[in-house]
N, C-alpha and C positions, 0 to 999 in steps of 0.2 A: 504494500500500500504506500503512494506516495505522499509527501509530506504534505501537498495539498488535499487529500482525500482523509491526511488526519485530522488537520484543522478544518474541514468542512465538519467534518462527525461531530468533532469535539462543542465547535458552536451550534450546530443545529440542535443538540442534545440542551446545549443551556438554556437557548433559546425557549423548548419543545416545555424544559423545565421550572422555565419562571413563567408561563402559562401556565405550568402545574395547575396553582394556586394555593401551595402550600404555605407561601406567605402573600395574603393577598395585596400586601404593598407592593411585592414583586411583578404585577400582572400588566400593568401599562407598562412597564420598563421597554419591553418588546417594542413594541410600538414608537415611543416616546426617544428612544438610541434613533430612529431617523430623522436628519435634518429636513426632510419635504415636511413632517408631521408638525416640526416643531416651526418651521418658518410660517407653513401656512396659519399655524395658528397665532403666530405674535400679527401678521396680515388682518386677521379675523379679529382680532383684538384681546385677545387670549396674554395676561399679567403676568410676569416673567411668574418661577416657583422653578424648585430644582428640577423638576421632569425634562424641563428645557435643556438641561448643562448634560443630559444624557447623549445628549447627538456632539456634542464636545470632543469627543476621542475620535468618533465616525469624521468628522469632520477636518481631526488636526490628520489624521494616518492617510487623508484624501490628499491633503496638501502636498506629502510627502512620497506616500505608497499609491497616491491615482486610483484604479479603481480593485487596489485588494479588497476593500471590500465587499466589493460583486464577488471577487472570483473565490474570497477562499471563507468570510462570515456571514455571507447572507444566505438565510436559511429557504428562501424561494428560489433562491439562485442555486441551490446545492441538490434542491427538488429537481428543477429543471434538467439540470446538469446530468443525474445521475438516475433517473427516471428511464426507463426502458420504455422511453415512446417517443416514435419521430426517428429523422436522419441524421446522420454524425455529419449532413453537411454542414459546413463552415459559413458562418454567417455574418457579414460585412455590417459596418456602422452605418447610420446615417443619422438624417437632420429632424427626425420625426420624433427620439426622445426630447429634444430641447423645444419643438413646438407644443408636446404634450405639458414639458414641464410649465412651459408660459399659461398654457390652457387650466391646469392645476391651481397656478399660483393666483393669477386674475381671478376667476373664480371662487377661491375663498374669501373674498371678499364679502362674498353672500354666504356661502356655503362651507363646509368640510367635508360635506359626502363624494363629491368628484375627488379629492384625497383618499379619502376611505376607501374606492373602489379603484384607485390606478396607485399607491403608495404598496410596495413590495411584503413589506414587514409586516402590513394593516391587513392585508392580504392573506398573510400567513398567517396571523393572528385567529381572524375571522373561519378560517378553515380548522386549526386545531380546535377551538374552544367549541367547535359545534357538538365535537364527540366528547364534550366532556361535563356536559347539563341534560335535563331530562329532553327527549327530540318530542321534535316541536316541527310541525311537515315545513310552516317557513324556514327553518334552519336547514334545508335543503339549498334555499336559493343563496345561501353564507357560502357554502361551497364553489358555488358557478365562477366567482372571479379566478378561481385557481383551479379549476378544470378546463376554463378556457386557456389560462396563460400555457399549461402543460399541450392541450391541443396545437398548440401557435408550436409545438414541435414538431409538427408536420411538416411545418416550414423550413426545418432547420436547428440544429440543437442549441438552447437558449436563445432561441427567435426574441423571445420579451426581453431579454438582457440586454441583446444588443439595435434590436431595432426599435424599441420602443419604451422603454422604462423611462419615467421622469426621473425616479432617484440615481438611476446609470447617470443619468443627464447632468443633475443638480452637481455630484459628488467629479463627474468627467469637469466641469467648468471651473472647481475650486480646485483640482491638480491639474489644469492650467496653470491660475493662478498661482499654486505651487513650484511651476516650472521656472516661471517669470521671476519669480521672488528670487528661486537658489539661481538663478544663469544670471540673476543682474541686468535683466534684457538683452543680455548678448546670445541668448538660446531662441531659436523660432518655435513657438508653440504649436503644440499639433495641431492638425486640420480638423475643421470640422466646424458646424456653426448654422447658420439660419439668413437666405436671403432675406432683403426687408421685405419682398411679397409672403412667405412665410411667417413672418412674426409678425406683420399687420394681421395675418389672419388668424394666425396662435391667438394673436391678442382680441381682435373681434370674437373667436369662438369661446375664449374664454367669459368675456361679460357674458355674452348671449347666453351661455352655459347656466353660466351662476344665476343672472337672472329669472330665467325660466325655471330652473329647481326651484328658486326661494319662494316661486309664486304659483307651485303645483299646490295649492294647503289641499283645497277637498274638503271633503266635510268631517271632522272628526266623531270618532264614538264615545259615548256616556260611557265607558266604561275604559276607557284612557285613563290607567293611573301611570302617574310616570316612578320612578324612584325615588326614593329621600333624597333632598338637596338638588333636585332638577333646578334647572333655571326656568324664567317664565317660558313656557310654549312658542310664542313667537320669538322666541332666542333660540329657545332648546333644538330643535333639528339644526339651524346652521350650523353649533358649535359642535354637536354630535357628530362623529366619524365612524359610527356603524363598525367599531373593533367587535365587539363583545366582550370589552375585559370586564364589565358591569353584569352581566348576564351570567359570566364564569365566576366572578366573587361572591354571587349569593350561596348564601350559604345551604338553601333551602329551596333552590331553583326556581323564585318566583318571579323572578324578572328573566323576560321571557322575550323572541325578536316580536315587531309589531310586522303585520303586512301591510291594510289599509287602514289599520283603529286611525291613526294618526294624518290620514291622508296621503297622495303621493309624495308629497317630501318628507314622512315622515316615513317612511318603509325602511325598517329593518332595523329604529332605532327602538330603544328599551320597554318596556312596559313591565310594569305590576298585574301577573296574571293570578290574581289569588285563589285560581279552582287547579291551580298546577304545586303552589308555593305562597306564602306569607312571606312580611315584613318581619324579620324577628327585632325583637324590641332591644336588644342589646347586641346589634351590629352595626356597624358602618362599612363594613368590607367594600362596598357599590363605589361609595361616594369618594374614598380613596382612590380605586383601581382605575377612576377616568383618568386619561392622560391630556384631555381638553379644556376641562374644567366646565364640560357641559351639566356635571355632577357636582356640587360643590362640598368640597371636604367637608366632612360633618363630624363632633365629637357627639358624645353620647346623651349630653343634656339638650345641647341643639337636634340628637335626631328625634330625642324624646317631645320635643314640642313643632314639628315638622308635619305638616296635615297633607297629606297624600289624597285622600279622597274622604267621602263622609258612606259610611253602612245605612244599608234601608231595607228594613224585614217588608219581606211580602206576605202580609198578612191572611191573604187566598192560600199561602200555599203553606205558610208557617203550620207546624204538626199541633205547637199550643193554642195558638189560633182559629185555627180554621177545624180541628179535632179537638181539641180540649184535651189533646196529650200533655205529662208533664216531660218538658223537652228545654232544659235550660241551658244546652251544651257552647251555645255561641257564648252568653254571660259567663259562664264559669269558665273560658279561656282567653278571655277580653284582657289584654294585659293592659289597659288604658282607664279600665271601671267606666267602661263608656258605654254599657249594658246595664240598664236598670230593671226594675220588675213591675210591671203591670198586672194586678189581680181582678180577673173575669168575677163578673157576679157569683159566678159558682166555685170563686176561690182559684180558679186553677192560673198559676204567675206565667203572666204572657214577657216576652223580648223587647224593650222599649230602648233606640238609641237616642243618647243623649249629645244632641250635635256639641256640644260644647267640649265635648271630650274626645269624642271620637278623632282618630289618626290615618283612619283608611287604613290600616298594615293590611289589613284582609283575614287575619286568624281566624274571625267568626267567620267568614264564607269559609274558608279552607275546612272549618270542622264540622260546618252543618251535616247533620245529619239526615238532611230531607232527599229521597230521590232523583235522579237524573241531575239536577241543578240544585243551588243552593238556594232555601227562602230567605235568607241573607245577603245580602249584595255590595260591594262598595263601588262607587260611581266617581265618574271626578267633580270635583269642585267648580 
C-alpha cells in the first residue's frame, strides 16, 4: 500500500469518526475544516466563533502543498478515487470548478443550501449521517448528491475533483497565491482561470440562483417544529446547509430531514418529528453540532425556557375524553408540568395543556398511547 492510500485511510476513518457522534461537539468539525463552508458563511453573515479557524490548516497546507488536500485528506475524494466504478481514464482540469465556485459564493448571499449541495465535505457529511439515525424515506434523497458525484465516474476517475468541484477551485487559487508568495513573482503561476464571458455568467447564475431559492417558501405545515435554538424561519433555511450534523446529534432521533413541511426552500432542513423522537429536556447536543449557526448554541437553562411548538389534545380522539378511560400517560411524562388535570362530571381526570408552560419537546405525542396517531399533538407556534 502506498503512502498515499495510507493517508487516504487514515483521514477518511477520522473523518467517518467524528461523524460518529461520540462526542457531539465533534460532529460539525467535518464540515466546518472546509474553507467554501466557512467563507460562505462569514458572506451570509455568519459571526466569527472557533468552527471558523477549522479550515485554518486546510487553508495554510493549500498555500504550500496546492491541492494535497484533494489528493490525499478529502474523504469524497478518497470515495471517488478508490471506488470500483467508472474508467481509470485520466481527467484534465478546467474553468468550470472556479465558475461553480463564483456560483457558490454569490449565492450565499441568500442562501447556504447551493453550498450544502456542491461543498465536498457537506456532501460526505450528508451521506454518512443518513445510516446512522432512524431512516426516514426523505433521507434517501441525503444520498443523491454523492451517488451522482460517484456516477460522474463514468466520465472518468474523479471526474468531480477535477472538472468540477468548487472547493478543488477555492483551495487550487490560494496555492496560487502560495506560488507567488515563495517565487517572489519571479515564478509564473499555473494556468488556468475564467474568461470575463464566464464569470459574468458565474456571477449572473449565481444571484439568479440564490435568489430564486430564497423565494421558493410555499406554504408551510402546522406541524413544522424546528429544533431548540433555531433562528426565526425566515433566517433559518438561508443559514441552514442541509449537513445533518443536527439530525445525527439527537440523541433520540427526533429531529428528522423535512421534504415539503417547510416549503421548497426549506427541503431537507431539520425538523422536530415527535411520532419518530422527543426533545429530551436535558440536551443541547443539536444546537452545538450546527456548524452555521442556523442552531444557536444553547446551555441548559436557555434550552429549558426555548418554546418549540405548543401540545393540543384532540379531545375526539383523546381515550379520557372521548371514552372516559383513565389515561394520564402524556401528564405523567411532561417534563415541563405543562399537563394539568381536568375532572369530567363523572370524576374521570381529562389532559389539559397549559400554554404557558408548554415547550413543544413532543414527549407527550411520542408517549400517547392512542392508536395509529397520537391524540396529543404539538404544532408550531
Amino acid at each position: 500500500m502506498t503512502r498515499r492510500k495510507v493517508l487516504q485511510a487514515i483521514s477518511f476513518l477520522i473523518f467517518t469518526l467524528l461523524l460518529s457522534g461520540v462526542f457531539f461537539w465533534a460532529v460539525p468539525v467535518t464540515v466546518s475544516v472546509s474553507p467554501l463552508v466557512g467563507l460562505a458563511n462569514l458572506i451570509k453573515g455568519y459571526p466569527w466563533t472557533w468552527k471558523l479557524l477549522l479550515a485554518v490548516p486546510v487553508i495554510a497546507l493549500a498555500l504550500f502543498k496546492g491541492h494535497y488536500f484533494c489528493f490525499f485528506i478529502c474523504p469524497t475524494g478518497t470515495i471517488l478515487e478508490n471506488i470500483p466504478v467508472g474508467r481509470k481514464k485520466k481527467v484534465g482540469s478546467s474553468s468550470l470548478p472556479f465558475a461553480l465556485l463564483i456560483v457558490v459564493l454569490v449565492s450565499s448571499f441568500f442562501t447556504l443550501a447551493v453550498v450544502g449541495l456542491l461543498d465536498p465535505l457537506a456532501i460526505f457529511a450528508e451521506a454518512v449521517n443518513v445510516f446512522q439515525y432512524s431512516f426516514n424515506p426523505v433521507d434517501l434523497w441525503l444520498v443523491l448528491p454523492i451517488l451522482v458525484l460517484i456516477s460522474l465516474n463514468l466520465l472518468g476517475r474523479r471526474y468531480w475533483c477535477f472538472r468540477l468541484c468548487p472547493l478543488g477551485a477555492l483551495l487550487r487559487l490560494v496555492g496560487r497565491a502560495g506560488v507567488a508568495i515563495t517565487a517572489g513573482g519571479k515564478k509564473s503561476l499555473p494556468p488556468g482561470g475564467l474568461s470575463r464571458r464566464v464569470f459574468v455568467s458565474s456571477l449572473a447564475g449565481g444571484l439568479t440562483l440564490g435568489w430564486v431559492w430564497s423565494r421558493l417558501a410555499g406554504g408551510r405545515s402546522r406541524r413544522l417544529i424546528r429544533p431548540p435554538g433555531a433562528l426565526p424561519e425566515e433566517m433559518f433555511n438561508g443559514k441552514c446547509l442541509r449537513c445533518g450534523s443536527c439530525i445525527k446529534a439527537c440523541v433520540t432521533d427526533g429531529i428528522q430531514p423535512c421534504f415539503l413541511e417547510a416549503g421548497w426552500d426549506g427541503i431537507f432542513t431539520p425538523r422536530l418529528d415527535p411520532s419518530v423522537g422527543y426533545c429530551d429536556e436535558y440536551c443541547v447536543a443539536c444546537t452545538w453540532s450546527c456548524p452555521t449557526g442556523a442552531l444557536r448554541p444553547l446551555t441548559l437553562a436557555e434550552k429549558r425556557e426555548e418554546r418549540m411548538g405548543l401540545a393540543t389534545v384532540d379531545r375526539e380522539r383523546c381515550m379520557a375524553w372521548a371514552e372516559d378511560k383513565y389515561c394520564l400517560v402524556c401528564q405523567e411524562h411532561c417534563p415541563y408540568n405543562a399537563i394539568e388535570i381536568h375532572r369530567k362530571k363523572n370524576g374521570v381526570p381529562c389532559p389539559v395543556v397549559n400554554p404557558a408552560r408548554c415547550r413543544g419537546c413532543g414527549q407527550c405525542e411520542f408517549q400517547c398511547k392512542t392508536n395509529v396517531s397520537a391524540a396529543i399533538r404539538v404544532y408550531t407556534l
